[in-house]
C-alpha positions, 0 to 999 in steps of 0.5 A: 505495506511495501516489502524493501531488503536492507543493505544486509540482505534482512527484508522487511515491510514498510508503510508506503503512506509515512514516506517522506521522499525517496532519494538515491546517492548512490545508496537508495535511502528511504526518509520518512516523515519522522525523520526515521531512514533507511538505506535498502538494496532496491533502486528508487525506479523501483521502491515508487514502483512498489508504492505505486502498485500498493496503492493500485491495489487499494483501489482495485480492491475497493472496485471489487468490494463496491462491485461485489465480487471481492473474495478475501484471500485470507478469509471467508468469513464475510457477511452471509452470502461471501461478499464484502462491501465498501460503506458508501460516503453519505449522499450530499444534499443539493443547496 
């Protein structure tokens, strides 16, 4: 999620995965794909900025998972020796 300040000030978070496009005339409006928009105080540079980074994150995530070196912020209860881990695709067969 990406956090985004409506024209009144009130923040809140949005799906970066369900953005449509992003368009800035002069207002910056957000458009989803459900046709839902939004109209917030951040510039468009800066709200692709913020998808940009929230999908970095994911990956860098996965990297320390696959890794084994991913340490959860919020919790520590992952299997016995602290370590999370990224479920493999299956191998692919050779034809």
């Amino acid at each position: 999620m990406i956090r985004v300040t409506r024209l009144n000030g009130e923040q809140f978070a949005l799906n970066p995965d369900l953005i449509e496009r992003v368009e800035g005339h002069p207002d910056t409006v957000v458009f989803l794909v459900d046709g839902t928009r939004y109209v917030v105080q951040q510039r468009v540079e800066d709200v692709l900025t913020e998808i940009r980074e929230y999908r970095a994150s994911i990956l860098a995530t996965a990297y320390e998972m696959d890794r084994g070196t991913y340490r959860s912020p919020l919790r520590e209860d992952h299997d016995s020796d602290g370590n999370a881990s990224v479920v493999p695709f299956p191998a692919r067969e050779e034809r």
